[in-house]
MDTraj code that builds the backbone (N, CA, C; nanometers):
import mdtraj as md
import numpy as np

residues = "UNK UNK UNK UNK UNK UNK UNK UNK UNK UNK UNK UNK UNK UNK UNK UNK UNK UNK UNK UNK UNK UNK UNK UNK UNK UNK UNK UNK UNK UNK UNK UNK UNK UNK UNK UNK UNK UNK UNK UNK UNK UNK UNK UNK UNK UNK UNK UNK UNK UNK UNK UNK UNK UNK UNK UNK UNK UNK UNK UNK UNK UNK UNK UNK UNK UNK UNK UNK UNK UNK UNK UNK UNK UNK UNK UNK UNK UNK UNK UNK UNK UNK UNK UNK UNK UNK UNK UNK UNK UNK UNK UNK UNK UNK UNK UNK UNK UNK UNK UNK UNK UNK UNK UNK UNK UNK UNK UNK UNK UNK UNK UNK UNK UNK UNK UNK UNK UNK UNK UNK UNK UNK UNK UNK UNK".split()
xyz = np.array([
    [-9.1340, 0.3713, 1.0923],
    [-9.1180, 0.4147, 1.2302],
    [-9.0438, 0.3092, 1.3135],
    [-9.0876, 0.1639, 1.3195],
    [-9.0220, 0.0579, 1.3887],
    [-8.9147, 0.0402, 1.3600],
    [-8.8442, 0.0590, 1.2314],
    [-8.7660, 0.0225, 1.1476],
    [-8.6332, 0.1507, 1.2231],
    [-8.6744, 0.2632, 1.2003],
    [-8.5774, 0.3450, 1.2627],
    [-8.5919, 0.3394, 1.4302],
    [-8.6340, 0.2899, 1.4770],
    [-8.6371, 0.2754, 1.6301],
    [-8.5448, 0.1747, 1.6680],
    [-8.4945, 0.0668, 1.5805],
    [-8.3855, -0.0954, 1.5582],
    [-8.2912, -0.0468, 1.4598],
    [-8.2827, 0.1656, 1.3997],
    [-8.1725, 0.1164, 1.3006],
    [-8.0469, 0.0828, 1.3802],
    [-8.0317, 0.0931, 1.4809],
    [-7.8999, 0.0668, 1.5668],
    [-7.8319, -0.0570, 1.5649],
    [-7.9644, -0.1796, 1.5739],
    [-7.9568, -0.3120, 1.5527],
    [-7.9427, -0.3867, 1.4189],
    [-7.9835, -0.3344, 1.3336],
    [-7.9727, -0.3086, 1.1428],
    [-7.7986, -0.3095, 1.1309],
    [-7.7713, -0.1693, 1.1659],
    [-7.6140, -0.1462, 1.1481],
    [-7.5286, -0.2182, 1.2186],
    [-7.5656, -0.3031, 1.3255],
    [-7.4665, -0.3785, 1.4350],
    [-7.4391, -0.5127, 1.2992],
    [-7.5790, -0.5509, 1.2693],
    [-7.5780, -0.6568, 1.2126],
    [-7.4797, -0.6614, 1.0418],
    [-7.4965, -0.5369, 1.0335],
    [-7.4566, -0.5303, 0.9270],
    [-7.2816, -0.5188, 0.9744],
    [-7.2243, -0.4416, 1.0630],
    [-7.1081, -0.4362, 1.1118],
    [-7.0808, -0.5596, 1.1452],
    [-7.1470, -0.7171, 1.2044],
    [-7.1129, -0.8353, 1.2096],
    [-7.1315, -0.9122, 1.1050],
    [-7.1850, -0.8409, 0.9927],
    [-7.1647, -0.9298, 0.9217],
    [-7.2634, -1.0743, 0.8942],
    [-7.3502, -1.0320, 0.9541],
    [-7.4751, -1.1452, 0.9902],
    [-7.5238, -1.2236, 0.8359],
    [-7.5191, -1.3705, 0.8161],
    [-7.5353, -1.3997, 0.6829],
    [-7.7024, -1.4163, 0.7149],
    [-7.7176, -1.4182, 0.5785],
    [-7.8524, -1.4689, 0.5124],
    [-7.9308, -1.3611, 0.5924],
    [-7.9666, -1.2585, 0.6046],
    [-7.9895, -1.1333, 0.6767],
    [-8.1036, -1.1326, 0.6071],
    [-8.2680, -1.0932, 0.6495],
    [-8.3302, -1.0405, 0.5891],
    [-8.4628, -0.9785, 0.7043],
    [-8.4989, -0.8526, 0.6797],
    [-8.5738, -0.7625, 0.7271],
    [-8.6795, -0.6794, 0.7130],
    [-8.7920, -0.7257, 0.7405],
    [-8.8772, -0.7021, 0.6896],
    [-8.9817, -0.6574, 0.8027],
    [-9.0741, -0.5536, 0.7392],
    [-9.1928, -0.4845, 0.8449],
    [-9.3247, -0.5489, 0.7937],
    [-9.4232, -0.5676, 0.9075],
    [-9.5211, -0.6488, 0.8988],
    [-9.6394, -0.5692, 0.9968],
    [-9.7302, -0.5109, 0.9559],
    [-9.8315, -0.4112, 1.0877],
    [-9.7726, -0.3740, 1.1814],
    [-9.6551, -0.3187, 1.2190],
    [-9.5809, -0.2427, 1.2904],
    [-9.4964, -0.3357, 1.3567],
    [-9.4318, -0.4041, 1.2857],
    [-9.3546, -0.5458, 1.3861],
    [-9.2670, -0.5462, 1.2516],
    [-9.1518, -0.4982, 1.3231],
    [-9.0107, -0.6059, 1.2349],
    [-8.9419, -0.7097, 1.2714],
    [-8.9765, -0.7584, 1.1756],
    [-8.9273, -0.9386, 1.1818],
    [-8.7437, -0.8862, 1.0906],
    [-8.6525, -0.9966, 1.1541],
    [-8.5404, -0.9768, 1.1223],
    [-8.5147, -1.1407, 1.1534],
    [-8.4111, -1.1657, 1.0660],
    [-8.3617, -1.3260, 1.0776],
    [-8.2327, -1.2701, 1.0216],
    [-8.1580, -1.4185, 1.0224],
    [-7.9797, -1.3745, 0.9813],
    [-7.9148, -1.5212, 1.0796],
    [-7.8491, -1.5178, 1.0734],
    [-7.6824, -1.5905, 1.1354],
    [-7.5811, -1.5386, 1.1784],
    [-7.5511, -1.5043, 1.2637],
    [-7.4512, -1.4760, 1.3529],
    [-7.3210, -1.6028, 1.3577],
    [-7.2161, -1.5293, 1.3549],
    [-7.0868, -1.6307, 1.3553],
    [-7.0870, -1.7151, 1.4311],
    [-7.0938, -1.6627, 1.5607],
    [-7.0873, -1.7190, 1.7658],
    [-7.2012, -1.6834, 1.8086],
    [-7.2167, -1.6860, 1.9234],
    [-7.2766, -1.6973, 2.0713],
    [-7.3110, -1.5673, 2.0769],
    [-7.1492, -1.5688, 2.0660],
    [-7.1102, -1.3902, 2.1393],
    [-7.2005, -1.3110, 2.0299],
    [-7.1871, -1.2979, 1.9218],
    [-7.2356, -1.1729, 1.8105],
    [-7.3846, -1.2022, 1.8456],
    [-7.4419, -1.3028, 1.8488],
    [-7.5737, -1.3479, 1.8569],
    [-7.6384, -1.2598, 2.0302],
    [-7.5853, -1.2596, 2.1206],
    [-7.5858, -1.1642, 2.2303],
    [-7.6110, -1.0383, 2.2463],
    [-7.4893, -1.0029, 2.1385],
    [-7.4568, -0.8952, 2.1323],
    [-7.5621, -0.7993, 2.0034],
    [-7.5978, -0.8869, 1.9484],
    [-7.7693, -0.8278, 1.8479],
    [-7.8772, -0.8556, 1.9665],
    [-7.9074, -0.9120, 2.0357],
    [-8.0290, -0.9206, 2.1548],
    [-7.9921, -0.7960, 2.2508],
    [-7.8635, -0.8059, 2.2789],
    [-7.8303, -0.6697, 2.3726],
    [-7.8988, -0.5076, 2.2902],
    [-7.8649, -0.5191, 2.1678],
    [-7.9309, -0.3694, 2.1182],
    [-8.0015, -0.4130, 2.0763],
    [-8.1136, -0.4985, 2.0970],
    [-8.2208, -0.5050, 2.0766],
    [-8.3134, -0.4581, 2.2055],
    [-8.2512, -0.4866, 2.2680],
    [-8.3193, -0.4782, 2.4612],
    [-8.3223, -0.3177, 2.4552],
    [-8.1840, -0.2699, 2.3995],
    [-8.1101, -0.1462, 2.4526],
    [-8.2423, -0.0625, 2.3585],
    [-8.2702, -0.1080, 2.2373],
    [-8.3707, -0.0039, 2.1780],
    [-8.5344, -0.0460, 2.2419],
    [-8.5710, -0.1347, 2.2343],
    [-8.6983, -0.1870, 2.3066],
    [-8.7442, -0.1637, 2.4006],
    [-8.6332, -0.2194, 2.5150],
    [-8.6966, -0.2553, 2.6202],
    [-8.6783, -0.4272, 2.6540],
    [-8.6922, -0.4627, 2.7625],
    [-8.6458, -0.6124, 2.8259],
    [-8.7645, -0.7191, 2.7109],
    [-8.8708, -0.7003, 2.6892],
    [-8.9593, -0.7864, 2.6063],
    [-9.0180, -0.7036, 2.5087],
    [-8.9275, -0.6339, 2.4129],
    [-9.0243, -0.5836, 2.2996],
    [-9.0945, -0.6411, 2.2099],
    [-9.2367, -0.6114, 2.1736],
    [-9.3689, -0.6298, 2.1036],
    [-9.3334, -0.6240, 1.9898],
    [-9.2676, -0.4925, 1.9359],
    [-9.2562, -0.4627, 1.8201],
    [-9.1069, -0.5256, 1.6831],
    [-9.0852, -0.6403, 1.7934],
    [-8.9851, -0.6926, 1.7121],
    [-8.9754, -0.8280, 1.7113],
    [-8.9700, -0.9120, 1.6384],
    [-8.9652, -1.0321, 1.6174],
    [-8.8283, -1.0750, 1.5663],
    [-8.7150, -1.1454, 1.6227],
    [-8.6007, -1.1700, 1.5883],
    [-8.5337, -1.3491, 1.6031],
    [-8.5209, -1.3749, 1.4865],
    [-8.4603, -1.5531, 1.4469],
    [-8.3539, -1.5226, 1.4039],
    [-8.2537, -1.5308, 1.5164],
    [-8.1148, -1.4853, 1.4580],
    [-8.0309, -1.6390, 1.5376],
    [-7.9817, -1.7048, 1.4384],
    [-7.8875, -1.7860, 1.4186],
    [-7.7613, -1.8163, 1.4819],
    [-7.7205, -1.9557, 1.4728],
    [-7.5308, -1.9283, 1.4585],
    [-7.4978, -2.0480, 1.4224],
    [-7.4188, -1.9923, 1.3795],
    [-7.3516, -2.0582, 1.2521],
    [-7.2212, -2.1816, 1.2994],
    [-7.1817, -2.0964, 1.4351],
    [-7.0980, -2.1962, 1.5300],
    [-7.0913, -2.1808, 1.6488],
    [-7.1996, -2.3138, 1.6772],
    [-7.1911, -2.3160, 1.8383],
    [-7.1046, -2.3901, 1.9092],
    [-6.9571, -2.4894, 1.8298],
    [-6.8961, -2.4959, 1.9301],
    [-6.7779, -2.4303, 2.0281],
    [-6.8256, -2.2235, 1.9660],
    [-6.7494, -2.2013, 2.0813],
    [-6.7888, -2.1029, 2.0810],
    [-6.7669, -2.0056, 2.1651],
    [-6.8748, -1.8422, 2.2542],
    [-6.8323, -1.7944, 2.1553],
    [-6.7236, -1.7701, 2.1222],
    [-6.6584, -1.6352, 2.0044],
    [-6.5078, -1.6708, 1.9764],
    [-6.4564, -1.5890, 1.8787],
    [-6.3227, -1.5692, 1.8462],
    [-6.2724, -1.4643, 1.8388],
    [-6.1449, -1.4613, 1.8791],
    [-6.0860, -1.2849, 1.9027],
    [-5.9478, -1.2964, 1.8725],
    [-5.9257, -1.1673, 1.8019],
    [-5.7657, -1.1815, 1.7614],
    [-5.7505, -1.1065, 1.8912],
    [-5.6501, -1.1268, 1.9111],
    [-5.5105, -1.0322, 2.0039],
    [-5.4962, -0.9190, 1.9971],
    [-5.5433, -0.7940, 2.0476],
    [-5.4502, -0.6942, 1.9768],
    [-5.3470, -0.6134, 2.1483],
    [-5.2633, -0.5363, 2.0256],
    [-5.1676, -0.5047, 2.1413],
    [-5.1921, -0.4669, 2.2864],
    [-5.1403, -0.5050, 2.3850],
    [-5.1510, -0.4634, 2.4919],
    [-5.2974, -0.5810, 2.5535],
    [-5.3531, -0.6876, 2.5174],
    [-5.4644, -0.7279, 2.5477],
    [-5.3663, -0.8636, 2.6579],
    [-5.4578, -0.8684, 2.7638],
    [-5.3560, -1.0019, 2.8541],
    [-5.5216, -1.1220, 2.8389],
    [-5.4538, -1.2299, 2.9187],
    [-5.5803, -1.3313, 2.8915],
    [-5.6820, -1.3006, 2.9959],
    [-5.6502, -1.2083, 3.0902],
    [-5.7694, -1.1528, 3.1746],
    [-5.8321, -1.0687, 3.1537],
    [-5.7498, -0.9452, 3.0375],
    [-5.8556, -0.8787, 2.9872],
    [-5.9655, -0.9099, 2.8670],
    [-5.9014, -1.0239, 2.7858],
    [-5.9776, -1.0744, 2.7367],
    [-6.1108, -1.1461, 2.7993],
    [-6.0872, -1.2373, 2.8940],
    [-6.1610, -1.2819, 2.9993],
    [-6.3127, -1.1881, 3.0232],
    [-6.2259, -1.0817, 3.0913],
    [-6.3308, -0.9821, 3.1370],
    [-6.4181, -0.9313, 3.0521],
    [-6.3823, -0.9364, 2.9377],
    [-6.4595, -0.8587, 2.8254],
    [-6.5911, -0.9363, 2.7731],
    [-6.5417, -1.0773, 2.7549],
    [-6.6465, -1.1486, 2.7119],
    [-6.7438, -1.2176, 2.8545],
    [-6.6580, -1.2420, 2.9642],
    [-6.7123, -1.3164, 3.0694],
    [-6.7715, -1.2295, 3.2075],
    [-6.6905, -1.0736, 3.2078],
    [-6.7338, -1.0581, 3.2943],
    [-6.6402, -1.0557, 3.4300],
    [-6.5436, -1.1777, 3.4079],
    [-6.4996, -1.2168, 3.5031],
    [-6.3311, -1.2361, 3.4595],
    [-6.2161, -1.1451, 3.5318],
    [-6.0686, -1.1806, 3.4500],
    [-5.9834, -1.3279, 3.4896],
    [-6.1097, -1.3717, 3.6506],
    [-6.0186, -1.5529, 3.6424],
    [-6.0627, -1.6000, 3.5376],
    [-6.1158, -1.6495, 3.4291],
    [-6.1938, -1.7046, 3.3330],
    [-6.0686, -1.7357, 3.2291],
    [-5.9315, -1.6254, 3.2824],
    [-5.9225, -1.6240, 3.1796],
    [-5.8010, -1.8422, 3.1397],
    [-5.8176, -1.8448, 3.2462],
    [-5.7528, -1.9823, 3.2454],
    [-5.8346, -2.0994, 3.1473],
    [-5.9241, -2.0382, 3.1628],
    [-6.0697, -2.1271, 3.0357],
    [-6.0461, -2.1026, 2.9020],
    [-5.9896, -1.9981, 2.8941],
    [-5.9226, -1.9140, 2.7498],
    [-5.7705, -2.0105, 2.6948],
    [-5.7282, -1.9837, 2.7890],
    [-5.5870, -2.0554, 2.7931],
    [-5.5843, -2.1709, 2.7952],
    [-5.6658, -2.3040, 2.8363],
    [-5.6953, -2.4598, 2.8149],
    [-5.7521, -2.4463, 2.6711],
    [-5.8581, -2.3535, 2.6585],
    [-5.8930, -2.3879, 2.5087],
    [-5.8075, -2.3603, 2.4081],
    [-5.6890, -2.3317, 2.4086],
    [-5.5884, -2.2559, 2.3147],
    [-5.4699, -2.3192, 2.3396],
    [-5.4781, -2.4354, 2.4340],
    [-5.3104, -2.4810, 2.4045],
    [-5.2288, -2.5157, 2.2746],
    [-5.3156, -2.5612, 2.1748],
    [-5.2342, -2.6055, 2.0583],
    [-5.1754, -2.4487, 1.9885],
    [-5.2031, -2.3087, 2.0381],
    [-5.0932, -2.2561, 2.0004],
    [-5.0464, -2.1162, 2.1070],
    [-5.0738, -2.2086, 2.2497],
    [-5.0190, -2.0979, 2.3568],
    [-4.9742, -2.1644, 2.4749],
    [-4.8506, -2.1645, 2.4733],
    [-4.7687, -2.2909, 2.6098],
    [-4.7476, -2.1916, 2.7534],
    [-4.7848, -2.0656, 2.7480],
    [-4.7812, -1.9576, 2.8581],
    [-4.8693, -1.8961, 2.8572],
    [-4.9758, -1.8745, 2.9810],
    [-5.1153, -1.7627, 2.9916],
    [-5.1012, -1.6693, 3.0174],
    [-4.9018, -1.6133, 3.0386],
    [-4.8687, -1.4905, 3.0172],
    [-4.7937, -1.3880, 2.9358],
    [-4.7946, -1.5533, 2.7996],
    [-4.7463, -1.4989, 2.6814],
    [-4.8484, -1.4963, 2.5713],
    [-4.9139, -1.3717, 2.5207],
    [-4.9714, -1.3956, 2.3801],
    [-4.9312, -1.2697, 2.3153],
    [-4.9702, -1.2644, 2.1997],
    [-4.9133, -1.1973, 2.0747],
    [-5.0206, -1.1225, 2.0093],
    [-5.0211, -1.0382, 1.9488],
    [-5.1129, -0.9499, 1.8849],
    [-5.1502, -1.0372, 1.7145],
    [-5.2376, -1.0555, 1.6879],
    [-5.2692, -1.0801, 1.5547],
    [-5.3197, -1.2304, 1.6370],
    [-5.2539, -1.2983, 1.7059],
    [-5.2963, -1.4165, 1.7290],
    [-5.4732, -1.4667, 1.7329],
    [-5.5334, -1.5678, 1.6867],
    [-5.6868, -1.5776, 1.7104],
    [-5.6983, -1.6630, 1.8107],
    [-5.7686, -1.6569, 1.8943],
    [-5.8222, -1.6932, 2.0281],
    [-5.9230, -1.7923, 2.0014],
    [-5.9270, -1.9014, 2.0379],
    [-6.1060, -1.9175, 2.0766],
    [-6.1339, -1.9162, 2.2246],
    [-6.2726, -1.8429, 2.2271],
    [-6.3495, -1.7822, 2.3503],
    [-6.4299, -1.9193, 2.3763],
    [-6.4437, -2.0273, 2.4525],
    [-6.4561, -2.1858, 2.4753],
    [-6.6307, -2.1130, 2.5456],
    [-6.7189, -2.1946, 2.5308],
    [-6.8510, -2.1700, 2.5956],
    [-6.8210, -2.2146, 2.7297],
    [-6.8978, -2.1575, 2.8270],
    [-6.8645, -2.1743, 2.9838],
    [-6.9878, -2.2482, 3.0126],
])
top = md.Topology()
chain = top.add_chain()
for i, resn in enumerate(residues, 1):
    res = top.add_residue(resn, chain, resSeq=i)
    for name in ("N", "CA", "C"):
        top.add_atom(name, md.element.get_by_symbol(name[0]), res)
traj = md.Trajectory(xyz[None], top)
């Protein structure tokens, strides 16, 4: 029953790719552990965790990892993406995106030139 109430959070994890993953039910409490790449993926498993729960769910116990904290996330480029929409996506906020652009000078000399395929790092704020 608990188990399908978090499969949402199961499949996210499995769509990120979460290492050393393991999940297990215990008197109506699933415990879940794993590693997350970033910040960001690590968020973003607490977010559907909230989203199925509730703000402090009982019925779940979660030790989820990362694997690299020295930076929020990484993102390729894809077409049509500017450094403010990137910005906005992870921050919230599209001035941010100048925080994007200091962390990326060694391969971006314009914050109004980037390229599709290119990888980003998303710098912790």
């Amino acid at each position: 029953m608990v188990r399908a109430k978090y499969q949402a959070v199961l499949d996210l994890g499995e769509k990120l790719n979460i290492q050393n993953g393991d999940v297990s039910e215990d008197n109506g409490v699933l415990k879940v552990k794993g590693t997350a790449a970033t910040q960001y993926e690590k968020n973003l498993l607490w977010d559907a965790i909230k989203a199925a729960g509730g703000e402090n769910p009982s019925d779940i116990k979660a030790d989820i990892r990362v694997a690299d904290e020295s930076v929020y996330a990484r993102h390729t480029v894809a077409s049509g993406e500017t450094l403010g929409k990137i910005a906005k996506h992870y921050y919230g906020d599209a001035m941010k995106y100048k925080e994007i652009f200091e962390a990326n000078t060694d391969i971006l000399k314009n914050p109004d030139l980037i390229y599709p395929d290119q990888e980003l790092v998303i710098p912790n704020l």
